[in-house]
N, C-alpha and C positions, 0 to 999 in steps of 0.2 A: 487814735489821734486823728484828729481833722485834717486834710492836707487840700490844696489848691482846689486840685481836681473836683475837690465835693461841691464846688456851686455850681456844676456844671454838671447834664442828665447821667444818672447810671442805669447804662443798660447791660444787661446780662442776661446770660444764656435762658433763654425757657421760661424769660416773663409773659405772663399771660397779661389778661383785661386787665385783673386785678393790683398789677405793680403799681405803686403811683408813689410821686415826689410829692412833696408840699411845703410852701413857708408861710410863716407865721408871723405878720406886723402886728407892733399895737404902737398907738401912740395915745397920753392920757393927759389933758387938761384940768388939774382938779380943781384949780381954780371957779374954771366955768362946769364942773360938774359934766364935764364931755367924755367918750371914750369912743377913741374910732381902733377898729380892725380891718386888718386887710390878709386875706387867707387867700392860696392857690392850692389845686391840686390838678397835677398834671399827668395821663396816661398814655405813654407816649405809644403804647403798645396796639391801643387805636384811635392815637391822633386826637385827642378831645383833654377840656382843661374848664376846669371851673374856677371861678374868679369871683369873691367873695369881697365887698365893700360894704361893710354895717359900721353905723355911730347912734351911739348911744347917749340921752339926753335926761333921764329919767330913772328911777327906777320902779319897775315892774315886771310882775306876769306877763305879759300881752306881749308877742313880739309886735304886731300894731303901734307899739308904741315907739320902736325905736326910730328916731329921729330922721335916716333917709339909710338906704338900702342897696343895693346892685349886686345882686348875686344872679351872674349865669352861670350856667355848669355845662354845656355846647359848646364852648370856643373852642374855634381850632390851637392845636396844642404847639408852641412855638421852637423853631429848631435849636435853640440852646436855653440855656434856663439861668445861665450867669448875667443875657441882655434880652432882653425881650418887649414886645409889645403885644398886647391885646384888645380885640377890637372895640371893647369898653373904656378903652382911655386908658387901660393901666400899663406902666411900665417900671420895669426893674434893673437896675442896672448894680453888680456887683465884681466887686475890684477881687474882693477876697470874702473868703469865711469871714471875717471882719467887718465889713465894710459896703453898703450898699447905700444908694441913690434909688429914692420912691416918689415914683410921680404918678399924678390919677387925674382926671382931667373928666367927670363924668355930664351927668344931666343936671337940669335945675343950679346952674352956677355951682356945682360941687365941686373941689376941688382939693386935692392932698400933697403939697412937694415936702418931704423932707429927708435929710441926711441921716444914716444911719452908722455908729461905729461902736465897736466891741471897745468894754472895757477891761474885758482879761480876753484871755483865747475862749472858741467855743468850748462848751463844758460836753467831752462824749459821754453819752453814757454806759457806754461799752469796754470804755478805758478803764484798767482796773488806777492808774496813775490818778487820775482823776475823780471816779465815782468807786466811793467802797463796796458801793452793792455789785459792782459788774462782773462779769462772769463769762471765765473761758472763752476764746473768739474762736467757736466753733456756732456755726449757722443755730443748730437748735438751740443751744443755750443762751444765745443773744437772741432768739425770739421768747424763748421764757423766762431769761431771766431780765429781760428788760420790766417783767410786771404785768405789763400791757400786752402780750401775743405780739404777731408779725405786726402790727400795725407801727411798732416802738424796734423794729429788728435793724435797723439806721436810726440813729438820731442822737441831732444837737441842739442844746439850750445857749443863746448867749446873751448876758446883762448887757446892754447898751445904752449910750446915750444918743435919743433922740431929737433933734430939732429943725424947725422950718416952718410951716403954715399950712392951716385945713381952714377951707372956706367951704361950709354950711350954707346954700342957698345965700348967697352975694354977702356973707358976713364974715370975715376972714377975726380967726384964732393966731395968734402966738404958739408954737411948740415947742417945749423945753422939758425937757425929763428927761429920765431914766427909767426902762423898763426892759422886758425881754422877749428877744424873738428866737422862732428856731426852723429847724431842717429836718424830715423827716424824708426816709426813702425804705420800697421794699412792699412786697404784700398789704395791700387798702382794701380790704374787701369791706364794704357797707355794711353787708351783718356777720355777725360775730365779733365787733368790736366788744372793748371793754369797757367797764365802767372806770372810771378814774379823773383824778383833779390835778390840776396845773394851774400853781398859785405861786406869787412873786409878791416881793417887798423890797422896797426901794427908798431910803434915808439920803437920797442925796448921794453923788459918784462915788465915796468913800466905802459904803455900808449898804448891802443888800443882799437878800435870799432869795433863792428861788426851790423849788422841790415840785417834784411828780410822784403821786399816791396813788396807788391802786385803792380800790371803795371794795366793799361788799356788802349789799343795800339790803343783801338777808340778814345780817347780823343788829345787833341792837347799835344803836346810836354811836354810844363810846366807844364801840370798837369797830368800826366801821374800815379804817382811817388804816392802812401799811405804806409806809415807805417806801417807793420803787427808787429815787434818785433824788439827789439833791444837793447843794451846794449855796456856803458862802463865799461874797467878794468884801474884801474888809482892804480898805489903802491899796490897791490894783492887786492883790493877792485870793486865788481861789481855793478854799478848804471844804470838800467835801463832807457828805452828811454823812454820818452813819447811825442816828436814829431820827425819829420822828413822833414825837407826844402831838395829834391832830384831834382836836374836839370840835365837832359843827352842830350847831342848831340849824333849824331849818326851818322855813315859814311855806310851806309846797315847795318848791325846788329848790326857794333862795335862800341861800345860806346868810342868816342876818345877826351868828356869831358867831368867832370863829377863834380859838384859843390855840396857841401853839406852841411847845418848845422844842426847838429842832436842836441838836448837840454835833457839833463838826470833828473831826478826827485827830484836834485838838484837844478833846474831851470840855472844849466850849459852849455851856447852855446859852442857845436865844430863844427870850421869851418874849411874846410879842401876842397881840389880840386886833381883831381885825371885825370892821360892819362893812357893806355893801353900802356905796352911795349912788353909782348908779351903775343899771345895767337890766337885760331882759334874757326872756329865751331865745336859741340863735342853734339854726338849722344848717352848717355847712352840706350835711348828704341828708336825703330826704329820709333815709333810716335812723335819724339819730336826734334827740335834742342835747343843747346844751345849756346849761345857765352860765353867761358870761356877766362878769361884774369886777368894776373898778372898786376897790374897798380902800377905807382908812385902817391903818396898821397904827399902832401907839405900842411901841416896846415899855418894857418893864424900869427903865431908866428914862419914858416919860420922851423920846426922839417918836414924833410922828412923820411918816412916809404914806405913801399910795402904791397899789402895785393889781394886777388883773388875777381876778379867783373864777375859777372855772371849770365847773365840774360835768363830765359825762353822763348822760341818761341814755345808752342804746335803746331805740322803743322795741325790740322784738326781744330783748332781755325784759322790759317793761311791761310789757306784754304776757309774757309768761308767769311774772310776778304778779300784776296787779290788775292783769282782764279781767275782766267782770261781765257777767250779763245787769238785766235791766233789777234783776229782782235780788243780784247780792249787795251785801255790803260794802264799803270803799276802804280796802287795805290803807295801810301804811306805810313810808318807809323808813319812819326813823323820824326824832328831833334831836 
């Protein structure tokens, strides 16, 4: 379970470099085909914090192409983590697990103010109450059985609704949605992460998914895809997953189909299919890519939403797979 305490740093005995917090904003215009992020990770264990500001405008390969940018990973690390400022403009301010005030204030008239609040409780995924896949809350089992290693050994998802204003070089947006952020704490080490997706669907405050997959990009295509966590919100009520049917095509990284029936512990099938309309490649640590992308969802009864699909590429796992000298062939990993 989630409790106060959690917006606020956890430090414990014998964290090295590697501990780090981190949260996760998004907020998505589909209107105007926009998607902005806003990512921290903080270590407090030597004072340094990276601060992540990407909007996306487009979709492509290229991170080049994403619309405006500010990612440093030097700032000093702030002494609470419930209010904070950082010396790019960004600020946080959170009341509860629930509930936060985001402000960003950067270069080139860019700018982001908007309110943020839960529309169920955060989803643990360590709670067996709430995620069927969770597992004994002993240390090792909540780092393997979250899917993802220590990187996932803390962590919450929560649906939210989103609103206020991002101004794009002197041109101010509307913000109104639904989507979801979250809370990660615990062992960050840059390499050795996992491969794995984090993908959400959103029909409006009533009706949305969200779920966390582990990948395994040696396997063939259709079977790529396990479910580590996941959950529906249906009328402010949350049921967790307990299976996951995930199909993705792929065009180089971008997933540009995306078939799914996730079944909740109701023994309730949602089937729902999904493209990428916008979104690029997006580097939070310099050992990692990811492909982030805002997709259109159209469920099987024909209700379309939008919601952020975003899948893992470790490059030293990438690296191992698919290095090549100048004179081999170019692997694959799957359509």
């Amino acid at each position: 379970m989630i409790k106060q305490e959690d917006i606020e740093f956890h430090i414990v005995p014998g964290m090295d470099y590697t501990y780090a917090e981190t949260n996760y904003f998004v907020a998505i215009i589909p209107e105007e085909r926009i998607l902005a992020t806003f990512y921290t990770t903080t270590r407090k264990s030597v004072g340094v914090s990276l601060v992540d500001v990407a909007i996306f405008g487009c979709l492509s390969d290229n991170r080049s192409e994403m619309i405006y940018l500010d990612s440093q990973q030097q700032l000093p690390a702030p002494e609470k983590l419930s209010k904070f400022e950082t010396p790019n403009g960004f600020r946080v301010h959170a009341s509860s697990p629930k509930d936060y005030v985001l402000d960003y204030v950067g270069f080139e008239d860019t700018e982001a103010h908007l309110v943020i609040k839960g529309l169920t409780e955060p989803f643990d995924i360590h709670d067996p109450a709430m995620s069927p896949k969770a597992t004994p809350d002993d240390e090792r089992c909540r780092m393997e059985g979250s899917g993802l290693g220590e990187a996932y050994g803390n962590h919450f998802d929560l649906t939210c609704k989103v609103q206020g204003t991002l101004k794009i070089r002197g041109k101010t947006y509307q913000v109104d949605c639904v989507t979801t952020m979250d809370h990660s704490w615990g062992p960050r080490c840059e390499i050795g992460l996992k491969s794995m997706g984090w993908m959400n669907a959103s029909f409006g405050e009533d009706y949305s998914l969200h779920w966390i997959n582990a990948v395994d990009y040696s396997k063939k295509a259709d079977e790529q895809m396990t479910l580590a966590h996941g959950y529906v919100v249906k009328n402010g009520s949350l049921f967790g997953l307990t299976d996951l049917d995930l199909k993705v095509n792929r065009l180089g990284a971008i997933s540009v189909a995306i078939d799914v029936v996730a079944t909740d512990i109701r023994g309730k099938k949602h089937r729902l299919y999904g493209t990428p309309i916008v979104g690029a490649p997006w580097s939070c640590y310099t050992g990692t890519m990811l492909y982030v992308a805002m997709s259109r969802w159209i469920t099987d009864q024909g209700l379309i939403g939008y919601g952020l699909n975003m899948e893992n590429y470790p490059l030293d796992m990438m690296a191992r797979m698919r290095g090549r000298y100048w004179h081999d062939s170019c692997p694959t990993i799957g359509t």
